[in-house]
C-alpha positions in Angstrom: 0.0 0.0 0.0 1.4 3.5 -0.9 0.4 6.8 -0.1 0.6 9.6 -2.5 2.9 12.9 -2.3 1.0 15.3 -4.6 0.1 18.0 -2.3 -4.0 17.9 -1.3 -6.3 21.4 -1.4 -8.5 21.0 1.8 -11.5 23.1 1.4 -12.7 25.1 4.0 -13.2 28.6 2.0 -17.2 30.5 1.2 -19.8 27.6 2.0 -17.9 24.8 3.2 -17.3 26.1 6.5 -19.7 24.4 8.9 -20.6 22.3 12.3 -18.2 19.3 11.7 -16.2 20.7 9.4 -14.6 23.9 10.4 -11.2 25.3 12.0 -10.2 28.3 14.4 -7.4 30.5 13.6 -5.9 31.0 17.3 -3.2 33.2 16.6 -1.4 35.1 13.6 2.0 36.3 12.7 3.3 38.9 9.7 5.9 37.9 8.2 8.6 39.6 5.6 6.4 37.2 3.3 3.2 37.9 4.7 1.0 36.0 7.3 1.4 32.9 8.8 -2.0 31.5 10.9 -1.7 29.2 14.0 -4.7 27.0 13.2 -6.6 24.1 15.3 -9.6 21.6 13.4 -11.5 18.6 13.3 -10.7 15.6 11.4 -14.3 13.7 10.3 -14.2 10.0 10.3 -13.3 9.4 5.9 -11.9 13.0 5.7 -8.4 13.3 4.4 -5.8 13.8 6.4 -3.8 17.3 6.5 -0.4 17.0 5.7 2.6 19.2 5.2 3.1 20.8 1.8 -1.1 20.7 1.6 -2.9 23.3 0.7 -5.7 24.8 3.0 -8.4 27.0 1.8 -9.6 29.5 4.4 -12.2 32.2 4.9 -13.9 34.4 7.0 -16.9 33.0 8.9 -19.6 34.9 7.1 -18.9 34.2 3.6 -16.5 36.0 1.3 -13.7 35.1 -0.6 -11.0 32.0 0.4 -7.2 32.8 0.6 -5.3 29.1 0.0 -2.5 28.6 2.8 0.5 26.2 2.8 0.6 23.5 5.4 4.2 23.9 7.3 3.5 21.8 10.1 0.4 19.6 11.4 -0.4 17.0 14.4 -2.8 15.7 15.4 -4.5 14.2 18.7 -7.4 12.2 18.4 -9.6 14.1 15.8 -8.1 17.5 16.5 -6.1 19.1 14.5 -3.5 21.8 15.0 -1.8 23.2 11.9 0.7 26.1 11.4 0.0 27.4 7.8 1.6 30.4 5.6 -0.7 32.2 3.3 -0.2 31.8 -0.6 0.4 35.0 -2.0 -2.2 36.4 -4.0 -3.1 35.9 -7.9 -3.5 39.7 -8.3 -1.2 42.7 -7.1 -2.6 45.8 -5.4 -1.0 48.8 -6.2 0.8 50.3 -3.5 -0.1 53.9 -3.1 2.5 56.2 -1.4 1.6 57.5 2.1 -1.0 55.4 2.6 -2.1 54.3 6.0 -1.7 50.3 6.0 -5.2 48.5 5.0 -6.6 46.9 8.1 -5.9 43.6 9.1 -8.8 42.0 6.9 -7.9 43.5 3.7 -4.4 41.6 3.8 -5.5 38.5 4.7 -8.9 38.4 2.3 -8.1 41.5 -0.4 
């Protein structure tokens, strides 16, 4: 029996977040990169399991739009989860405007 190494997305972006299948984001760090998200889930009995090098799809709680994360580091214990992830930069650049005030916290994470 082998396993396969292509990286997995994992869903949890607009719509898919709900009771039994949903995450908390417990803490946050900027980076020189961007953001990287301290994260803790559930694991369903049949789900796939998160591994490093995966790709997580997250989102705000009421809807909008999904930002995909890399996986860095998971473990687990039992069925919960607790992931630290870096967010993907995004497919579109903003223009950076000159002596601007910086855009608040969710505008970088969901532009």
């Amino acid at each position: 029996m082998s396993a396969s190494l292509t990286p997995t997305t994992h869903d949890y972006g607009p719509g898919k977040r709900q009771r039994g299948n949903d995450y908390n984001v417990y803490n946050f760090d900027l980076t020189p990169d961007g953001v990287r998200f301290y994260v803790s889930g559930y694991v369903r009995p049949g789900d796939a399991t998160i591994r490093q090098g995966d790709e997580l799809i997250i989102s705000p709680p009421g809807g909008g739009r999904g930002r995909a994360c890399r996986v860095v580091a998971v473990t687990y214990s039992g069925t919960l989860w607790d992931a630290v992830l870096d967010m993907l930069a995004a497919t579109s650049e903003r223009p950076h405007e000159p002596g601007a005030r910086p855009a608040p916290l969710s505008r970088l994470l969901y532009p």
